[in-house]
RODREN-360693 format. One record per residue: z, y, x of N, C-alpha, C in turn. Coordinates in nm, 3 decimals. Atoms other than C-alpha are relative to their C-alpha. Layout:
RODREN-360693
<mardren><n_pz>Z</n_pz><n_py>Y</n_py><n_px>X</n_px><ca_pz>Z</ca_pz><ca_py>Y</ca_py><ca_px>X</ca_px><c_pz>Z</c_pz><c_py>Y</c_py><c_px>X</c_px></mardren>
...
end
This chain:
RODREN-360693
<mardren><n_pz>0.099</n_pz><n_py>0.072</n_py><n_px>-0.076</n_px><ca_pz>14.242</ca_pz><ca_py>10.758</ca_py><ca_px>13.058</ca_px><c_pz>-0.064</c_pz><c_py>0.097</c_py><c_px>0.100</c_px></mardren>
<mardren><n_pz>0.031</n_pz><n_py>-0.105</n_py><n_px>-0.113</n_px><ca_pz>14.135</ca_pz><ca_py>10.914</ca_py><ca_px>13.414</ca_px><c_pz>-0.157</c_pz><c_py>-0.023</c_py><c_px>0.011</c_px></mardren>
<mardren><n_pz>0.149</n_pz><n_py>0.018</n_py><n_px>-0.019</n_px><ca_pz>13.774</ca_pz><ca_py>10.963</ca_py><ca_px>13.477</ca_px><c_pz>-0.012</c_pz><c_py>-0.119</c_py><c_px>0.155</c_px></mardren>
<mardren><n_pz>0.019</n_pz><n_py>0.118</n_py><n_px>-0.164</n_px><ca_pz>13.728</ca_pz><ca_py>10.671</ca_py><ca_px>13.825</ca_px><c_pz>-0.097</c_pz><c_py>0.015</c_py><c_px>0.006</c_px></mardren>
<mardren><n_pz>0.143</n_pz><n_py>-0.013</n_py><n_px>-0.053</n_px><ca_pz>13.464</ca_pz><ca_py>10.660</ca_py><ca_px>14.029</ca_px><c_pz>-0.069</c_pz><c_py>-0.123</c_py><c_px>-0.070</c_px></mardren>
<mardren><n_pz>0.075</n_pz><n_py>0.082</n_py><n_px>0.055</n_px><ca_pz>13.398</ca_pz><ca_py>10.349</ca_py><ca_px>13.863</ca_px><c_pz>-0.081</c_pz><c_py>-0.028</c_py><c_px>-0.132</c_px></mardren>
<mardren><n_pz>0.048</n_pz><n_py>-0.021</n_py><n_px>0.137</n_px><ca_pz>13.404</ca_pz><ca_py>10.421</ca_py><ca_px>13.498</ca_px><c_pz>-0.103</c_pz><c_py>0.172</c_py><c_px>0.037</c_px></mardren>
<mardren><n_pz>0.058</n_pz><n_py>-0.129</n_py><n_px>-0.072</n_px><ca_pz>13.247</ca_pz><ca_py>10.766</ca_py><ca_px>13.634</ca_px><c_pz>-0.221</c_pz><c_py>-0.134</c_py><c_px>0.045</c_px></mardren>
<mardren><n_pz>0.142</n_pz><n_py>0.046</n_py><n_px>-0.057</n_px><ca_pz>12.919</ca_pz><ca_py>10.503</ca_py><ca_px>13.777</ca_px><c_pz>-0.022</c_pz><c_py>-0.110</c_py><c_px>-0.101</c_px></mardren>
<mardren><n_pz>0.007</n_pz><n_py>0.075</n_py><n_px>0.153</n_px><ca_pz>12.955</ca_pz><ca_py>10.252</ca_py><ca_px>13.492</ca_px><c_pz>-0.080</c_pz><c_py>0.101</c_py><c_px>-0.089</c_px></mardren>
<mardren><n_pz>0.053</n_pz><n_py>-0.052</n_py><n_px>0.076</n_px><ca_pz>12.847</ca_pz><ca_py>10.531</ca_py><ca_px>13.250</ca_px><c_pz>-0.125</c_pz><c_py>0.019</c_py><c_px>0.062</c_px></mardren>
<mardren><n_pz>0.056</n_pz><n_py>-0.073</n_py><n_px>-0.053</n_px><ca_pz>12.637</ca_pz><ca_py>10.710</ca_py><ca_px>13.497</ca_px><c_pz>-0.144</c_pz><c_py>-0.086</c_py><c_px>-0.051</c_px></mardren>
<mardren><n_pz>0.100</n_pz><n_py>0.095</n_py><n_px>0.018</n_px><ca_pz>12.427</ca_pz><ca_py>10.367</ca_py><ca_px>13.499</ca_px><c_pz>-0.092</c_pz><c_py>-0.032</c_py><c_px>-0.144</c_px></mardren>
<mardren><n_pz>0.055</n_pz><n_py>0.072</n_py><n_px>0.116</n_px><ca_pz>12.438</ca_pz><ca_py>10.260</ca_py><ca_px>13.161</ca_px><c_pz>-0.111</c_pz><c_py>0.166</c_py><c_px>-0.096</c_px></mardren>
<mardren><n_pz>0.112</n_pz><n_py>-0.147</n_py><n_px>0.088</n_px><ca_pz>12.316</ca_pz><ca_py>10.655</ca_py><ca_px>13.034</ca_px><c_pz>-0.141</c_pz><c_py>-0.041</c_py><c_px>0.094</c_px></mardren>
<mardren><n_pz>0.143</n_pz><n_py>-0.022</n_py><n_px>-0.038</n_px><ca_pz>12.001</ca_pz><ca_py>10.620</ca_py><ca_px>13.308</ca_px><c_pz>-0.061</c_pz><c_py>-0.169</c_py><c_px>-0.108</c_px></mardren>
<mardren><n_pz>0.057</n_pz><n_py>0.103</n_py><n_px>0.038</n_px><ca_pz>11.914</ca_pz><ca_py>10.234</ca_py><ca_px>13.141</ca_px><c_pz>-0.037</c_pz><c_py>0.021</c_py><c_px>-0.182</c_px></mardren>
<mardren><n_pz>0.076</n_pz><n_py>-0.022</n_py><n_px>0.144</n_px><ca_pz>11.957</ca_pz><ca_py>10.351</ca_py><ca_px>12.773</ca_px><c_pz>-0.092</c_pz><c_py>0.155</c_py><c_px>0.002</c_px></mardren>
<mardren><n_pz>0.119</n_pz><n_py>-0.110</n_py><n_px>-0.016</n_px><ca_pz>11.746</ca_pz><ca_py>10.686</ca_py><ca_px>12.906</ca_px><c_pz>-0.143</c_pz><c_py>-0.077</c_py><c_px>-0.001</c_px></mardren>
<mardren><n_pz>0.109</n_pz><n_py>0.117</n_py><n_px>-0.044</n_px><ca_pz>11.470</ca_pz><ca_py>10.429</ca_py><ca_px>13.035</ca_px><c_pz>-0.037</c_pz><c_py>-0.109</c_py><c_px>-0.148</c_px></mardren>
<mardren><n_pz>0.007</n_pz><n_py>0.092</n_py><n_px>0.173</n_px><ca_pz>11.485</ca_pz><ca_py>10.223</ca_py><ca_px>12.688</ca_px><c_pz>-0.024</c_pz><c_py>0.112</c_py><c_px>-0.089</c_px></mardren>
<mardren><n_pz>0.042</n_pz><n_py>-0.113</n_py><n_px>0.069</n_px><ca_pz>11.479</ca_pz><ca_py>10.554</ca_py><ca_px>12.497</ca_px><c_pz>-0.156</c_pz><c_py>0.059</c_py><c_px>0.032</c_px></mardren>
<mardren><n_pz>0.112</n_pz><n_py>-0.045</n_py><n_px>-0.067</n_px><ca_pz>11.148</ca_pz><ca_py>10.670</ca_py><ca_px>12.698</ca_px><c_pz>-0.092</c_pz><c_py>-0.122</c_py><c_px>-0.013</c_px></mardren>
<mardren><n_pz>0.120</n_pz><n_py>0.084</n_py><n_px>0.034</n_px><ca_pz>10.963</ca_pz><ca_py>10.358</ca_py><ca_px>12.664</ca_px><c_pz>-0.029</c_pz><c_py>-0.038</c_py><c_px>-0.138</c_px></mardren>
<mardren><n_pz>-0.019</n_pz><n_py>0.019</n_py><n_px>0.126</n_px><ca_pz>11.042</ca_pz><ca_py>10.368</ca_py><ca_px>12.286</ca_px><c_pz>-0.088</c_pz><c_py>0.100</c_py><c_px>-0.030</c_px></mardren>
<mardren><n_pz>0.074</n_pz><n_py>-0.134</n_py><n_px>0.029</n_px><ca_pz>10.851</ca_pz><ca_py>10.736</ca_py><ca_px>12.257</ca_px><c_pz>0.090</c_pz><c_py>0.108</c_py><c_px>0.006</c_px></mardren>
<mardren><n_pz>-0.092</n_pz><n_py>-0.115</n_py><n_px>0.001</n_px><ca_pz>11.180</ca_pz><ca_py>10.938</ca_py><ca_px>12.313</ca_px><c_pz>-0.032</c_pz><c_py>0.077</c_py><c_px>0.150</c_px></mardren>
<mardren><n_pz>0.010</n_pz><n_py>-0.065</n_py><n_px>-0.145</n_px><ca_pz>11.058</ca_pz><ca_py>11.091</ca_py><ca_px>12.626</ca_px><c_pz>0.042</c_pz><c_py>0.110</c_py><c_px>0.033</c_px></mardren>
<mardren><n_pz>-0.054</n_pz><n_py>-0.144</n_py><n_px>-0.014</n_px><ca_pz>11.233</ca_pz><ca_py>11.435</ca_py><ca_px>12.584</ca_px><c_pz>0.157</c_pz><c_py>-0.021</c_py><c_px>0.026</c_px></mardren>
<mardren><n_pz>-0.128</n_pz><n_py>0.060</n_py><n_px>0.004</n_px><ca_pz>11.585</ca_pz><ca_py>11.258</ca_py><ca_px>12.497</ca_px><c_pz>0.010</c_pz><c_py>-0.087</c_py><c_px>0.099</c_px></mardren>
<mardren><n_pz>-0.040</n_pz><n_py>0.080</n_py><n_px>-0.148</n_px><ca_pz>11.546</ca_pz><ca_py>10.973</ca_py><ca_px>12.785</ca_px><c_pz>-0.027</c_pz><c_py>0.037</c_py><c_px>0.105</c_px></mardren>
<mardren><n_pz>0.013</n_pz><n_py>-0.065</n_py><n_px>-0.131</n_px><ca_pz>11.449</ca_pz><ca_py>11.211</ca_py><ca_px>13.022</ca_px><c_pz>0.157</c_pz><c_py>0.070</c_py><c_px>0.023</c_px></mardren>
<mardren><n_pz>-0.084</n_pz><n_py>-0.083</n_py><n_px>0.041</n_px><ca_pz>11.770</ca_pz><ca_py>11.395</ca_py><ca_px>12.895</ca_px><c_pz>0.138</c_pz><c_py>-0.111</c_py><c_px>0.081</c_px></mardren>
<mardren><n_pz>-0.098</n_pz><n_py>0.044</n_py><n_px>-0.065</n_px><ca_pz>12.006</ca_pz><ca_py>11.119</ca_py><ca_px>12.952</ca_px><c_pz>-0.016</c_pz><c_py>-0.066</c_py><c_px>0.133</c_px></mardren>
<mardren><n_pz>0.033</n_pz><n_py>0.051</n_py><n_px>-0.132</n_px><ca_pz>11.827</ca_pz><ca_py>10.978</ca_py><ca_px>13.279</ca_px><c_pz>0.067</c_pz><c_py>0.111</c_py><c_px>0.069</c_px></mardren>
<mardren><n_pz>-0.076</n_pz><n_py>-0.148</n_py><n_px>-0.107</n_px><ca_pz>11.955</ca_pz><ca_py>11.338</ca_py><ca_px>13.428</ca_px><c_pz>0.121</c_pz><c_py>-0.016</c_py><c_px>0.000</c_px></mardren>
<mardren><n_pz>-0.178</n_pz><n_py>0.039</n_py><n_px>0.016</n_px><ca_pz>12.322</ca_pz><ca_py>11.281</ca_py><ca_px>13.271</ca_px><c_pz>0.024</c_pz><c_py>-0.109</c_py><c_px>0.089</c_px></mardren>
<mardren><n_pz>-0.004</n_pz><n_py>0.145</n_py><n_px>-0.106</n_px><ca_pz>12.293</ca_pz><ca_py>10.930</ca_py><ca_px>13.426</ca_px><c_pz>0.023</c_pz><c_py>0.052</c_py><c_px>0.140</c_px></mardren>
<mardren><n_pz>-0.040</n_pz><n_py>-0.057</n_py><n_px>-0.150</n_px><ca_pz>12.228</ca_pz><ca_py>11.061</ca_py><ca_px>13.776</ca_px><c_pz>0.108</c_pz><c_py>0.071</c_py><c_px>0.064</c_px></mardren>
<mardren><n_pz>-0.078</n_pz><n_py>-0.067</n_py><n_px>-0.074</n_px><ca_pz>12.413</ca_pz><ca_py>11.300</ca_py><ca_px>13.812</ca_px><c_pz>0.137</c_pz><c_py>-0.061</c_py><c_px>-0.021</c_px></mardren>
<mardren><n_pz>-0.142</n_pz><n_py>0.102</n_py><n_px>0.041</n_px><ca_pz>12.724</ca_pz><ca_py>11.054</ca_py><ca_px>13.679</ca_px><c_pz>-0.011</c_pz><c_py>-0.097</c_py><c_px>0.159</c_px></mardren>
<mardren><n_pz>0.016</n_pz><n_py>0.118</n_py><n_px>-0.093</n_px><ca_pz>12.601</ca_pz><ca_py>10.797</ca_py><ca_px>13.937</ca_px><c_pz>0.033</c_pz><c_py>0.066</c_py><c_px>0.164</c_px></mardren>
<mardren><n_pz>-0.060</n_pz><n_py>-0.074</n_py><n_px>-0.128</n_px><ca_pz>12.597</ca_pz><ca_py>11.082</ca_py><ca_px>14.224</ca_px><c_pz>0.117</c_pz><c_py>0.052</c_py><c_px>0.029</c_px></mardren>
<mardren><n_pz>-0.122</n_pz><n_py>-0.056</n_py><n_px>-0.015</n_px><ca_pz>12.940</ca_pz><ca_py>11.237</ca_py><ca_px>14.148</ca_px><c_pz>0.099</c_pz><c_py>-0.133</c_py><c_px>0.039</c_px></mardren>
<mardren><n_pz>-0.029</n_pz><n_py>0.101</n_py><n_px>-0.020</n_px><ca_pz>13.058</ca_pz><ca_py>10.876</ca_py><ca_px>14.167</ca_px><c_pz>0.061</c_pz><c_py>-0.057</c_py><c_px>0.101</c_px></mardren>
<mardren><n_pz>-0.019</n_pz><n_py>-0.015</n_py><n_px>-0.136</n_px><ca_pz>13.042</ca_pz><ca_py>10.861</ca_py><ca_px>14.521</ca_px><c_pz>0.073</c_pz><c_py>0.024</c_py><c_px>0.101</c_px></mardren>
<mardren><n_pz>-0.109</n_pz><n_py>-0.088</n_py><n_px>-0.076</n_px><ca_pz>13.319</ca_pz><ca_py>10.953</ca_py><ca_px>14.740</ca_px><c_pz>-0.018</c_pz><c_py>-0.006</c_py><c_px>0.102</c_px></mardren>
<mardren><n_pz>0.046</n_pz><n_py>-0.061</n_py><n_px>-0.161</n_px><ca_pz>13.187</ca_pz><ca_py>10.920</ca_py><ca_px>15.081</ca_px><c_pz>-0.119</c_pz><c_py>0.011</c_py><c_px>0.016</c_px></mardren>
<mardren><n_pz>0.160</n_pz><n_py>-0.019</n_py><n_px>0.019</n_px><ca_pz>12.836</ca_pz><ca_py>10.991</ca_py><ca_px>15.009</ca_px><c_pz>0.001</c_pz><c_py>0.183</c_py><c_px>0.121</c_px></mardren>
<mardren><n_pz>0.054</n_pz><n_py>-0.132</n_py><n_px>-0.081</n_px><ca_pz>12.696</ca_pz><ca_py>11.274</ca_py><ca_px>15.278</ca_px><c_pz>-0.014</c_pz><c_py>0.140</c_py><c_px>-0.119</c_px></mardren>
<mardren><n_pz>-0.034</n_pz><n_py>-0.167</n_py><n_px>0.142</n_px><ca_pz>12.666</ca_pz><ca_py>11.636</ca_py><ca_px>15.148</ca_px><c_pz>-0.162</c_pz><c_py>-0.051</c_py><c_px>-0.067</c_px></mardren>
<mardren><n_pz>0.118</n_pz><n_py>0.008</n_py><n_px>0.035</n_px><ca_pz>12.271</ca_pz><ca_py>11.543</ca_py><ca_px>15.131</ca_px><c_pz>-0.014</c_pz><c_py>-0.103</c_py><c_px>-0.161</c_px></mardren>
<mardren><n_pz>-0.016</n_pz><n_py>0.113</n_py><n_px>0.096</n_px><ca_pz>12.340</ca_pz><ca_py>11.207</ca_py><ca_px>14.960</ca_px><c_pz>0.039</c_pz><c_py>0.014</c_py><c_px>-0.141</c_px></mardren>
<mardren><n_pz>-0.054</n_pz><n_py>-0.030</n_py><n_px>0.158</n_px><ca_pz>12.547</ca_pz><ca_py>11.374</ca_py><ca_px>14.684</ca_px><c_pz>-0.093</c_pz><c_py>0.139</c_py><c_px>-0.021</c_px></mardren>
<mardren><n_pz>0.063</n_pz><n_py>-0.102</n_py><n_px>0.062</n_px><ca_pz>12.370</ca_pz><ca_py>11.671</ca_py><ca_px>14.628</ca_px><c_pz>-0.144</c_pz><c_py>0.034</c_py><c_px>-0.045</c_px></mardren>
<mardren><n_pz>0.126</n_pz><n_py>0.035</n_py><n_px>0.005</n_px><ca_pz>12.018</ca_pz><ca_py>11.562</ca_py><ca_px>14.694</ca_px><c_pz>0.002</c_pz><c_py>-0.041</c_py><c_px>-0.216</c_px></mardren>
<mardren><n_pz>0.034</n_pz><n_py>0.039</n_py><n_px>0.174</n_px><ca_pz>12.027</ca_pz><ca_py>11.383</ca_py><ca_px>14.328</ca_px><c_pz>0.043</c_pz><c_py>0.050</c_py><c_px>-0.082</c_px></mardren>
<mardren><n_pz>-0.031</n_pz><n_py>-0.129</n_py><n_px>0.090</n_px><ca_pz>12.201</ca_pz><ca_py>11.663</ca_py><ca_px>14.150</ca_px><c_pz>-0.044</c_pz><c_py>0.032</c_py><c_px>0.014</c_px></mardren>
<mardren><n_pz>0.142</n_pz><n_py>-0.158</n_py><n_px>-0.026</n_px><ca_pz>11.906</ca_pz><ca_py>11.908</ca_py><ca_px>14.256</ca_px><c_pz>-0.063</c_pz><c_py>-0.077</c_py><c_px>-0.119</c_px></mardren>
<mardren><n_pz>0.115</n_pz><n_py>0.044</n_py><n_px>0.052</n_px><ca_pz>11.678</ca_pz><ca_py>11.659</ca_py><ca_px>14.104</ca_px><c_pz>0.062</c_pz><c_py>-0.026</c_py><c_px>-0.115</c_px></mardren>
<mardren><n_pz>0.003</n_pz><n_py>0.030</n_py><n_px>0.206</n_px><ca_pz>11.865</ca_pz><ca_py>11.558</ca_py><ca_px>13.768</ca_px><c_pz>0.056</c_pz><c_py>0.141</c_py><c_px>-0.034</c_px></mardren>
<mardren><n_pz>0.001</n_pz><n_py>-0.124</n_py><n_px>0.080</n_px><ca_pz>11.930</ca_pz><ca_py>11.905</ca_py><ca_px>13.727</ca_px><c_pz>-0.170</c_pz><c_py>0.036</c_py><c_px>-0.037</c_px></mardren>
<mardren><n_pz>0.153</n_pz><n_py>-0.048</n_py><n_px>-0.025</n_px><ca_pz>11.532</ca_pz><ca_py>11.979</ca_py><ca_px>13.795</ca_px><c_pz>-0.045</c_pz><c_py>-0.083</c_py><c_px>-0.143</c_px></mardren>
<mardren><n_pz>0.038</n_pz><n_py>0.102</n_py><n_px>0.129</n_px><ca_pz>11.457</ca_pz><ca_py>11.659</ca_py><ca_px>13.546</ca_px><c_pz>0.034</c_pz><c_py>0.053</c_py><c_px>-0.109</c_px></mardren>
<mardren><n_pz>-0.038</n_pz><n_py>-0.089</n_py><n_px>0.125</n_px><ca_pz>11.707</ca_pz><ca_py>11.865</ca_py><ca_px>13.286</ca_px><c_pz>-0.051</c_pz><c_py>0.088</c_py><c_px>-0.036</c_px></mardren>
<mardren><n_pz>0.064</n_pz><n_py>-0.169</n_py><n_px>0.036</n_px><ca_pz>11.545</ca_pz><ca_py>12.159</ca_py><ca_px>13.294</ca_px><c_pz>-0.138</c_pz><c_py>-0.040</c_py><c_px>-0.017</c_px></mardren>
<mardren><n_pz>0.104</n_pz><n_py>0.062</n_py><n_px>0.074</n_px><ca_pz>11.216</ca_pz><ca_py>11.977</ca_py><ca_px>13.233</ca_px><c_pz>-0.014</c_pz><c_py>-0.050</c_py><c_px>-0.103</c_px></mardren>
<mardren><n_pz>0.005</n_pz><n_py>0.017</n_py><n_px>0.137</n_px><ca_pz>11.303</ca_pz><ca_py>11.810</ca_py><ca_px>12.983</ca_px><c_pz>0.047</c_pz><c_py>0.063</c_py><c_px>-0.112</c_px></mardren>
<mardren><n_pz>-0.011</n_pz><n_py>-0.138</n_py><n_px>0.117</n_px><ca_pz>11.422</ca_pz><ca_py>12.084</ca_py><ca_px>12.799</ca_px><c_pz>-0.146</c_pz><c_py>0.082</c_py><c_px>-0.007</c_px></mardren>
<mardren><n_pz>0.096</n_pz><n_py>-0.049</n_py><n_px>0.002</n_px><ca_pz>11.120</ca_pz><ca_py>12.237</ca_py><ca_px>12.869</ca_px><c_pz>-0.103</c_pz><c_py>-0.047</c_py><c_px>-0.050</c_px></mardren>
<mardren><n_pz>0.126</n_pz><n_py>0.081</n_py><n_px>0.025</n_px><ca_pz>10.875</ca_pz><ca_py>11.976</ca_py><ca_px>12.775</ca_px><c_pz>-0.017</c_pz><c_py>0.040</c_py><c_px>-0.166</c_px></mardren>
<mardren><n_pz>0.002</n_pz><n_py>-0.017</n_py><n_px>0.149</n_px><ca_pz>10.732</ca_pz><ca_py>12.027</ca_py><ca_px>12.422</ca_px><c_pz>0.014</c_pz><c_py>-0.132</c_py><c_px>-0.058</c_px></mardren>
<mardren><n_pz>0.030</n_pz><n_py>0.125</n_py><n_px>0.077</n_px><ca_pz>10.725</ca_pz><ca_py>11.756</ca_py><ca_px>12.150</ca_px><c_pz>-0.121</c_pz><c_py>-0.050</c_py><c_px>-0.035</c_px></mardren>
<mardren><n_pz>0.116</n_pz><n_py>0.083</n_py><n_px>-0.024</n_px><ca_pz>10.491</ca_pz><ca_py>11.527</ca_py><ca_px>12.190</ca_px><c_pz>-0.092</c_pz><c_py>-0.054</c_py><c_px>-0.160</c_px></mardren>
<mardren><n_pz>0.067</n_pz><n_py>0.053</n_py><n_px>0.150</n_px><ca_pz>10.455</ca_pz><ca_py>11.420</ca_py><ca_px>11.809</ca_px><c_pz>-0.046</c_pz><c_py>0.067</c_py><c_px>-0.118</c_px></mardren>
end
């Protein structure tokens, strides 16, 4: 099975929606975690996306990753 841009933005999506369901549950360290996986799935996705377009939202779900690794536990 080949990675496609489609199954490639299929995941990308469904990791940011169960990130977003994880985070309004109290997982806010873990759905911040897969909201970043998400993105950056959803930006690699892309095949004629500008250099900005694709790389712009890898800066930031890398930035989001490294936050939420950073964040302490809340409980």
């Amino acid at each position: 099975m080949s990675l496609t841009p489609r199954l490639l933005s299929f995941s990308g999506y469904s990791f940011v929606l169960f990130g977003v369901a994880l985070g309004i549950l109290g997982a806010v360290q873990g759905g911040s975690i897969l909201i970043a996986i998400g993105t950056a799935g959803v930006s690699l996705s892309t095949p004629r996306a500008s250099k900005v377009g694709r790389y712009l939202p890898l800066a930031i779900a890398v930035a989001l990753l490294a936050l939420a690794v950073a964040l302490p536990r809340g409980r």
